[in-house]
C-alpha positions as CSV (number, residue, x, y, z in Angstrom):
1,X,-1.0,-26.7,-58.9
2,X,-2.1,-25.5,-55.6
3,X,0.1,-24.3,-52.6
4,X,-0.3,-24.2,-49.1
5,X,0.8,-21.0,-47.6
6,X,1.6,-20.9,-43.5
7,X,-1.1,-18.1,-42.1
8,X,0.3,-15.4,-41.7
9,X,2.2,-14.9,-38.1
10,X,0.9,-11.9,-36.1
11,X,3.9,-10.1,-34.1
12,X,5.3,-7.7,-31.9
13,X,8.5,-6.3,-31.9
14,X,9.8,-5.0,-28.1
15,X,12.4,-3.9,-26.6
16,X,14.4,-7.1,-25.3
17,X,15.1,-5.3,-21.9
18,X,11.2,-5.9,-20.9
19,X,11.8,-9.3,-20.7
20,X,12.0,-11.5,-17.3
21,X,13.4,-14.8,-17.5
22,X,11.5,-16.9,-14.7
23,X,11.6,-20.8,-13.7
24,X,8.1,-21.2,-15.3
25,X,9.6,-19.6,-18.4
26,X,9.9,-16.5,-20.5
27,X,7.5,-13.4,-19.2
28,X,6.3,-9.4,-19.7
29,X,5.0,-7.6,-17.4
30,X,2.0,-6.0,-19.3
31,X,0.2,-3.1,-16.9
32,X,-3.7,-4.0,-16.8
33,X,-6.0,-2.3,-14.9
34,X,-2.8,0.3,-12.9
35,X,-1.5,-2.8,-12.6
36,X,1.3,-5.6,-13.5
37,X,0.5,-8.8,-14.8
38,X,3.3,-11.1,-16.0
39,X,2.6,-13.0,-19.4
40,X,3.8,-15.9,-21.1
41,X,5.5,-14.8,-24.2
42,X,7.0,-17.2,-27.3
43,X,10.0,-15.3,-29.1
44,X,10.3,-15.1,-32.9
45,X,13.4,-13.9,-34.3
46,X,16.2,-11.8,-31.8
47,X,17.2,-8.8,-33.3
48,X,19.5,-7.9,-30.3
49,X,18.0,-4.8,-29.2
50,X,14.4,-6.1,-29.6
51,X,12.7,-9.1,-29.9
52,X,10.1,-10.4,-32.2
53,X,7.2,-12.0,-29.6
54,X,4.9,-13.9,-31.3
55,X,2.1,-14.9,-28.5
56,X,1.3,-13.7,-25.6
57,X,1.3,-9.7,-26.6
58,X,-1.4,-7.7,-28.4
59,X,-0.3,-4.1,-30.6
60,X,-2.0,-2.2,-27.8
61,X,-1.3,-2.1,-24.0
62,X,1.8,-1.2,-22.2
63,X,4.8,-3.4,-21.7
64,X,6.7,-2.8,-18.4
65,X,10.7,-1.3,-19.3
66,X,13.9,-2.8,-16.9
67,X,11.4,-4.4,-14.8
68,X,12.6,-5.7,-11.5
69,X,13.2,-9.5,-11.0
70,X,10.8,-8.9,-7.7
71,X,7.6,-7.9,-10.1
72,X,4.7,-10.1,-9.6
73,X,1.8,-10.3,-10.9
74,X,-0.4,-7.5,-9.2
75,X,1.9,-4.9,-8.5
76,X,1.0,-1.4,-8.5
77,X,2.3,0.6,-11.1
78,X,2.1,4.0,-12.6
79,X,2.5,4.8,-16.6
80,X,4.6,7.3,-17.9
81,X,2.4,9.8,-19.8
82,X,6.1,11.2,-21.2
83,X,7.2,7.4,-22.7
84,X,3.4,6.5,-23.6
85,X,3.1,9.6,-26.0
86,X,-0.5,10.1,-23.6
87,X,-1.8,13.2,-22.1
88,X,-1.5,13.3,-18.8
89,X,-5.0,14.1,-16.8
């Protein structure tokens, strides 16, 4: 007998108040570059508190907390060393 097993999903679990919910559909604001950029995101499971995303997100970069409605794509913005667990320099 041989079984098919589904590969293996690769997630993220963040906070659910990092999400933006937009016309074009759901998006993060990731920083890149000292700056915002708003990506599509797929949600797995809703655990209240935070989300499972699916696509859109890597494990590494920086998510953007309680982020305005206004954000666009290309906003300045400034990381908090004290939240990032980063040395400041």
């Amino acid at each position: 007998m041989h079984l098919t097993l589904p590969n293996p999903v690769r997630s993220v679990t963040i906070p659910a108040n990092t999400l933006l919910f937009r016309a074009e559909g759901l998006r993060v604001g990731v920083v890149r570059n000292g700056k915002a950029e708003l990506v599509p995101l797929t949600i797995g499971r809703d655990y209240g508190a935070t989300v499972e995303a699916t696509s859109g997100l890597q494990s590494t970069g920086s998510v953007i907390l309680d982020p305005a409605d206004s954000l666009i794509t290309g906003t300045p913005v400034r990381v908090n060393a004290q939240l990032t667990g980063e040395t400041a320099s």
